[in-house]
N, C-alpha and C positions, 0 to 999 in steps of 0.2 A: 504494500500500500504506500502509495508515495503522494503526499500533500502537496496543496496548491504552492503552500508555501515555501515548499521542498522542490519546486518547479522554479519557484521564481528567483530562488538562490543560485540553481544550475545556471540560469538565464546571468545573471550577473558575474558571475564567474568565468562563462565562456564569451564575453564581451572584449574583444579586442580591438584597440585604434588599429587605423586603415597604414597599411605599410606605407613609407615613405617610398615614394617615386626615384627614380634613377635620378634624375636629375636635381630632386631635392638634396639626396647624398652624396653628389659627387659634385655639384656646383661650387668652385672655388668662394673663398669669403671674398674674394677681391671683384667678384661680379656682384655680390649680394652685397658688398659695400658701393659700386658705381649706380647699383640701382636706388638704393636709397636717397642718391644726390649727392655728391662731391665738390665740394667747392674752393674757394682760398683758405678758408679758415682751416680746413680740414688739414690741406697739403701741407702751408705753414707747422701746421700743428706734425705732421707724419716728418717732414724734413728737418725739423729739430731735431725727433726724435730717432731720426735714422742716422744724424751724424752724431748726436751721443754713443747709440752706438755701436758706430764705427768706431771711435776712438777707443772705447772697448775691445773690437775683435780684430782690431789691425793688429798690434802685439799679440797680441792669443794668438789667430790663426797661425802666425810664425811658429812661436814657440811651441805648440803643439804638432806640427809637421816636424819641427827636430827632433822633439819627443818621440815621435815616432817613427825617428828612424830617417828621415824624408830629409829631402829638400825646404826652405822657408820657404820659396814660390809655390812649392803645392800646397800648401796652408792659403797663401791666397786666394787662387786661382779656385779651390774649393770653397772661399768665403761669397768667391763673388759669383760664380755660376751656380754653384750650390744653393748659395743665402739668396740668391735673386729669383729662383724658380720655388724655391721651398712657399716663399712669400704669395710669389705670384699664380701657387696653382692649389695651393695649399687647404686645407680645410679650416684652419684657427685666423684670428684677423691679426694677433698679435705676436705670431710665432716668428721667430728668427732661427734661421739655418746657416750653418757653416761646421768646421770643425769642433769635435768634443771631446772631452780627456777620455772620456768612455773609454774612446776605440783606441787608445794610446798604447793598449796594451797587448791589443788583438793583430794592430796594422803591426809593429813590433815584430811579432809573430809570424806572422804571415810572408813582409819581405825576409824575414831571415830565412824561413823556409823554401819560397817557391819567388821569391825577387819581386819586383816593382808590378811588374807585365803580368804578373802572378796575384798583384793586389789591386789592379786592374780589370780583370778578370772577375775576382772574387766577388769584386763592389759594383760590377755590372749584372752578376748572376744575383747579386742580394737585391740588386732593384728591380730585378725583373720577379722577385718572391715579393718584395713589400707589397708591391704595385699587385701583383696577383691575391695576395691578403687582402687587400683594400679592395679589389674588383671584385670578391668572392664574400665581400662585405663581412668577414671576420675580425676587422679591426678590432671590437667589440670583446673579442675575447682576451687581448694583452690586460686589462684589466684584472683578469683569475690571477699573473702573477704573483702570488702571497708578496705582501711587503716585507718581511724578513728577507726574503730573495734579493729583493733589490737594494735592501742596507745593506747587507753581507756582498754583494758584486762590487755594489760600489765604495764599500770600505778597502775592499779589498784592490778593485782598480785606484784609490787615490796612496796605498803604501806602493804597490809597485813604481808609481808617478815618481812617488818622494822618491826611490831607488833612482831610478833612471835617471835624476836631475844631482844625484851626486858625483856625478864625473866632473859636470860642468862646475859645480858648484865650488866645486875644489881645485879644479884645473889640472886633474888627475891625467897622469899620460897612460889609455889603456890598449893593448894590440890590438887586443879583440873583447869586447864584451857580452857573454850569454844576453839571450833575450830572458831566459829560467830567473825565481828571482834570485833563488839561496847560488848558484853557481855567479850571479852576479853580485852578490854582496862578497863573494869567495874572492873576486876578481878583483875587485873595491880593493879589498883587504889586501891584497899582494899589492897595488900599488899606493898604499896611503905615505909612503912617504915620496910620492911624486908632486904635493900638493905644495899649490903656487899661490902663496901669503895674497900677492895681489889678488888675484882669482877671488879667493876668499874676502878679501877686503870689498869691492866690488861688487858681491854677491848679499853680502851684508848691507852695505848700503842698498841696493836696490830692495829691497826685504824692508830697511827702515822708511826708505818712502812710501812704499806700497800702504805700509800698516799706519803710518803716521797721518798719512793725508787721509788715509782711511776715516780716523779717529779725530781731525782737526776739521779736515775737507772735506769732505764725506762724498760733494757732490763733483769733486775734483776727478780727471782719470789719472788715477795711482796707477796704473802699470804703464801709461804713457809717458807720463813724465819720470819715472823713475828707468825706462829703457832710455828717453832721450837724453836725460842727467846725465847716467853711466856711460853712453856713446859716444858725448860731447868730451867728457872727461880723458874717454879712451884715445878721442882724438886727438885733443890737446897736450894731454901729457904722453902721447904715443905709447902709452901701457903694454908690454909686451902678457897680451891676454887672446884668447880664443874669440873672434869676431865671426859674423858671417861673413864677410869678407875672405875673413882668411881660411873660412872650414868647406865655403861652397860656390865664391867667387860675386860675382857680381850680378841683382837681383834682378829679372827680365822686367821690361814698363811695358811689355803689350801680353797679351794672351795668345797661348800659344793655337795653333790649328787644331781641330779635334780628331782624334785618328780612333782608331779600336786596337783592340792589342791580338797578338797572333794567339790562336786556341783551335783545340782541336780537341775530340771528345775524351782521350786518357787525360789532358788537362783541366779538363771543367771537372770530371771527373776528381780529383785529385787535389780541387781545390775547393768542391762543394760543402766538406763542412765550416772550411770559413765561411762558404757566403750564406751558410744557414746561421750562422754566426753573427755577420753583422748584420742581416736583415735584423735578425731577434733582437739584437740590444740597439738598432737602430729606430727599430717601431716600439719598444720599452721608452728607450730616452724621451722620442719627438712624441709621443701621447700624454707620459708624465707630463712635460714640459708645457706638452697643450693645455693638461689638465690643472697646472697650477695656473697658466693666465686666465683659464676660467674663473677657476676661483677668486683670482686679484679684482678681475672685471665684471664679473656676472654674467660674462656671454658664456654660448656653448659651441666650441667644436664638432667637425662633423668628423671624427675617426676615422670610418673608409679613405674619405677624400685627404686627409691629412697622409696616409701612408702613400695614397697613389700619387702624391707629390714626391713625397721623400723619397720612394723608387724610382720614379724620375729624373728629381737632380739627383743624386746618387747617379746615377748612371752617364747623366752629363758631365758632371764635377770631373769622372776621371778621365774621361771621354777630351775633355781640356787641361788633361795632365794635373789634374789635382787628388783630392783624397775622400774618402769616407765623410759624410755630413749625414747630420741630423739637427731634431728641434734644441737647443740649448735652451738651459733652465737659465741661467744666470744670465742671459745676455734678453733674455725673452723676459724676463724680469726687468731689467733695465727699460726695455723697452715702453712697456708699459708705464713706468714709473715717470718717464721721459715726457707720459703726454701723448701719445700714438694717438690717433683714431685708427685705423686699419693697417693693412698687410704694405701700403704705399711706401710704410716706412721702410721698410724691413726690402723692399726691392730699394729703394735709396740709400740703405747701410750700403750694400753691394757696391753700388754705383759709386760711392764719396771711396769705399776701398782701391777699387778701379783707377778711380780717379790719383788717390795715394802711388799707385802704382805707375801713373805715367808720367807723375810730376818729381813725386820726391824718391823713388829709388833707390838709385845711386848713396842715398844717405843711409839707406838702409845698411852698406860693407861695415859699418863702422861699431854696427849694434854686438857689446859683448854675450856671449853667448851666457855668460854666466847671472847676467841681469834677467837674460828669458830663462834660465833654470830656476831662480827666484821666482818667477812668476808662476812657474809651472808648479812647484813647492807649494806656494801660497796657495793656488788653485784644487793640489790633492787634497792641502788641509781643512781646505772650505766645502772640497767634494766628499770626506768621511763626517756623515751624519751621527755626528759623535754623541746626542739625546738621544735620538733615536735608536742607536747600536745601545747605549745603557740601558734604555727605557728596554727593549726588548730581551735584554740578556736577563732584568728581571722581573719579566712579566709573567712567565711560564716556561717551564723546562723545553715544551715542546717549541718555542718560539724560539729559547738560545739555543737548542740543537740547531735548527735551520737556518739561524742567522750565523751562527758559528760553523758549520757546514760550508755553508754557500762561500765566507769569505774565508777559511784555510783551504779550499779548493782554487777558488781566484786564482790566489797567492803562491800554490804550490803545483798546482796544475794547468789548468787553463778555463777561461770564464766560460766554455759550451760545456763543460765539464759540467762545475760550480752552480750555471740556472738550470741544466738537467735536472742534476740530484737534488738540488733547495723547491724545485717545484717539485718533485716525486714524494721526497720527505713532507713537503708543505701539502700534497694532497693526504696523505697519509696521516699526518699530523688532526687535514678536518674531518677524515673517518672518522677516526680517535672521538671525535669531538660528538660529532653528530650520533656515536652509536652512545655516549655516555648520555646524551639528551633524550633518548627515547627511555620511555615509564611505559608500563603497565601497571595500571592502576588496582591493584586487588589488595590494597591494606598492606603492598610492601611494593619498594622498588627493586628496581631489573638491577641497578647500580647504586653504590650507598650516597647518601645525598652529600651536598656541599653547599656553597651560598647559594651557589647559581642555580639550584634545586628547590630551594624555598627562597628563594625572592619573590617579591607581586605576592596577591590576593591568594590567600591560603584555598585548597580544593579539595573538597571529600573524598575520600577515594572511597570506589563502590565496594562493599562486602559481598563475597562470595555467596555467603549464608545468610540475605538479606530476607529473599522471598521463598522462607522454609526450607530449603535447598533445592526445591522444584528448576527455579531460575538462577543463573549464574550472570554475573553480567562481569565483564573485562573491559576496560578502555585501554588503547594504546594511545600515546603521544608521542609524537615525531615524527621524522620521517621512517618509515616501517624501510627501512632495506637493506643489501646482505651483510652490509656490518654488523647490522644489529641483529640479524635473523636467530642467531645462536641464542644470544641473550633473550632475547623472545619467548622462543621456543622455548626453553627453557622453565620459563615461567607459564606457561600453558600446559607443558607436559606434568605441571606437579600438582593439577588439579586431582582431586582426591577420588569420590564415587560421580559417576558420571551424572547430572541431575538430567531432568527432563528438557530443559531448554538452556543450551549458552547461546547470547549475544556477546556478541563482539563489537565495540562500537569505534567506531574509524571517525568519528568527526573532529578530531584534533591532530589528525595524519595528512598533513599537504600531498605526501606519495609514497607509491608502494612500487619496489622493483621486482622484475619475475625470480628472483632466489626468493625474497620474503613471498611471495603468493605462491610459489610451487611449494615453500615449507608450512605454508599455510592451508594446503589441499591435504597435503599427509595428515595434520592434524585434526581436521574436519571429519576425512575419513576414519580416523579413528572414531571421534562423536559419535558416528554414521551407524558406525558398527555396532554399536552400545547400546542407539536408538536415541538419543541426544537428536534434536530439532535445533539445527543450528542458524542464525541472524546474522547478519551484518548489517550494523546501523549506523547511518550519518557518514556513508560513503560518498566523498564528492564525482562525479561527474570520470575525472581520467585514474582516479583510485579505482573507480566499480570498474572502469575497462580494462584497466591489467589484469585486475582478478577475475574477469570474466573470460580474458584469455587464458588463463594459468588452469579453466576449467574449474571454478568457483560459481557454478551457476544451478538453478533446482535442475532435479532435487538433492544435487548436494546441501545447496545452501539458500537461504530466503534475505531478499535484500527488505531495508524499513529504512524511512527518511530520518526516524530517530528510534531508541533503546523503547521510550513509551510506548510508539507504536508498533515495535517487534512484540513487544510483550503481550499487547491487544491483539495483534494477531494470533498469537498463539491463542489464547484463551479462547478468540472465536473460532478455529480450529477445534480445538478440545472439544466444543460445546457442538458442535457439528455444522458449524458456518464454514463458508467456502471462502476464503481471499489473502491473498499474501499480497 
């Protein structure tokens, strides 16, 4: 017997808004900003904030291309074809693209392994995955990432950073340096007595402007003036220190042609778990990234459309000889903060770089290397979410496992390794969780309580031996599935003489998986056998269809929109009425 109002609950339940149209999810922000109307005030407003910053990611994209591994000019050349298409096809209005320390540790990687033409490769195959994520409208799921994943990767990419920048830092003379970390702090270590007092003087200075302007100036660009400081100094006093100049020659003022690099399918092959690699921590970054200027601003990104940009430039960037790009947190931060209206800016960062690039150059030989390993320093210790790492080491065991997992794998292995496992354990982790949340209500739990078990409004739980022992009644909570099936079962199979009728009432079970309904058929059948008249009441809508599949249907079993009305049925049964 199933109520009127047991009807108009299904009705509400199965009420879904109408999908977004193709074009709703893929339409760039930068056409939904021209639609709205565009004007001077707006532009004004977007070309401040695209030469803040610029002044921002001019030094960065350098010194993250040396970071890893590269040339300075590919840092640009990926700020500005990367940063200019991220902007322009993008899904976020306030999103900035260019170089991130993310990948300092991957690209690293990668040329040590398989060379330039090899990370070339890599970051064309990864954009041809984002862009396929995003056309397959999956964006949506970088989200399940557990957050412990992503403190632990990224704690873990900003110690290697600090590694890396201790060569420069020191003015250490190395043959050769492992990409590995512990074989390069091994390396470190055999030459610390190659360290060049200036180097270090230098590097220290550049550190104190950064953090002082930081603290005085706030709205000052501290890594500008503290590269231009140490460059001027370098030149004047001729400091015999590590320049660009002196490590990679002299810096191109045009963009170079776009070429494709040579492949053939044992190389794509060979190079595909990088590019599964940085697609992952490329649509991880640029979503985060997107998702914090949501929050700054109140707008909302469109995910798909945000990755089929990222694939895109990605694919351009190296395409003109540059590097891995994604959404950056810190510069898309800025952004915002600068006064933006839309993505206008964010194609003007590009352009004022560009511009950077064909006027002042040349000035560029003179930048000591070890002012952009300051920066790059500063940069890891701002990228290890050092609350967040505390907060989660003590919040739950299961959290420091994952978060401690995820970044001694970074660290010691490599990051596809690291988000593997920290997602695995992190699913693992919400079994744990969700089979601990499922009750059976019979005067005892499945699991011994804790806070989170009597918090909220206290609830009777039904007595077995309520109605003489004729009727039995069981409520399950949670979601019923094969984590919890054991524990379940369990507590069903310890019901004592079989009564005349059990109900089982499902209306506090959002879902049921076919392990918990096939383990739920066995147990029936036993009732069945006994002569036990079994119920299920207050099954929603795609709970009664699993179990109707699993073969839970009369006369094994009799559905009721509630326990009251399972019970009224049985009694007009009894009496010789007809109706379930």
């Amino acid at each position: 017997m199933i109520t009127a109002g047991h009807k108009l609950k299904n009705s509400r339940t199965t009420l879904r808004p109408a999908s977004p149209s193709f074009a709703e999810l893929f339409t760039p922000k930068l056409v939904t900003i021209l639609r709205e109307g565009y004007g001077g005030a707006a532009l004004r407003a977007d070309a401040m904030a695209g030469l803040t910053v610029a002044i921002v990611a001019l030094p960065l994209s350098m010194a993250l291309a040396i970071g890893s591994g590269l040339s300075p000019d590919k840092g640009l050349y990926a700020a500005i074809v990367g940063g200019f298409l991220i902007s322009a096809l993008g899904g976020s209005r306030f999103q900035i693209g260019g170089p991130a320390g993310a990948f300092i540790v991957l690209i690293a990687s990668v040329v040590e392994r398989h060379g330039h033409d090899g990370l070339v490769l890599a970051t064309m195959m990864a954009g041809v995955i984002m862009a396929g994520i995003g056309f397959l409208r999956l964006g949506t799921y970088i989200k399940y990432i557990p957050f412990p994943v992503t403190v632990g990767f990224t704690a873990g990419i900003a110690v290697i950073i600090f590694a890396t920048q201790l060569k420069e830092l020191g003015g250490l003379e190395l043959q050769a340096e492992p990409a590995a970390l512990i074989p390069k702090l091994g390396a470190i270590a055999a030459a610390i007595h190659t360290i060049k007092p200036t180097t270090v003087a230098l590097s220290l200075l550049a550190a104190a402007l950064v953090l002082g302007l930081r603290r005085l100036r706030p709205k000052w660009p501290g890594f500008l003036i503290a590269i231009g400081t140490t460059a001027l100094l370098t030149y004047l006093l001729q400091l015999d220190v590590a320049t660009i100049g002196t490590r990679f020659g002299d810096v191109p003022r045009t963009l170079p042609a776009p070429q494709l690099p040579a492949f053939d399918l044992a190389r794509m092959r060979a190079v595909l778990p990088d590019a599964i690699a940085i697609a992952l921590l490329g649509a991880i970054e640029s979503l985060l990234s997107a998702v914090i200027a949501d929050g700054m601003t109140g707008r909302r990104h469109r995910s798909n459309c945000e990755l089929v940009a990222q694939g895109t430039a990605n694919i351009a960037a190296v395409a003109f000889g540059g590097m891995c790009v994604t959404g950056t947190i810190a510069r898309t931060a800025t952004n915002v903060r600068a006064g933006a209206h839309g993505p206008v800016s964010g194609m003007l960062h590009a352009l004022y770089i560009l511009l950077f690039m064909l006027v002042a150059a040349p000035l560029a030989v003179h930048i000591p290397l070890a002012s952009l390993g300051a920066v790059l320093a500063i940069v890891a210790w701002n990228m290890a979410e050092k609350e967040e790492l505390w907060a989660l080491l003590r919040a739950s065991w299961g959290d420091a496992v994952v978060v401690l997992a995820t970044f001694l794998l970074t660290i010691l292995v490599d990051i596809t390794t690291a988000i593997a496992v920290g997602v695995t354990l992190g699913a693992f982790l919400f079994l744990h969780r969700m089979t601990e949340a499922v009750a059976v209500e019979t005067g005892q739990r499945v699991v011994a309580e804790d806070v989170a078990d009597t918090a909220g409004a206290p609830r009777s739980a039904y007595d077995p031996h309520g109605l003489n022992g004729d009727v039995v009644v069981y409520r399950i909570s949670g979601a019923f599935f094969f984590g919890a099936t054991a524990a379940v079962s369990g507590v069903l199979d310890r019901i004592g003489e079989h009564p005349k009728v059990f109900v089982l009432d499902f209306s506090d079970v959002p879902l049921v998986d076919s392990t918990a309904a096939k383990a739920l058929e066995g147990f029936v059948r036993k009732l069945k056998h006994s002569g036990t008249r079994v119920y299920f009441a207050g099954a929603s809508k795609a709970v009664r269809r699993t179990l109707l599949i699993a073969g839970l249907r009369r006369p094994l079993v009799r559905y009721a929109s509630t326990v009251d009305d399972a019970i009224l049925n049985w009694r007009s049964a009894s009496n010789g009425s007809n109706g379930d």
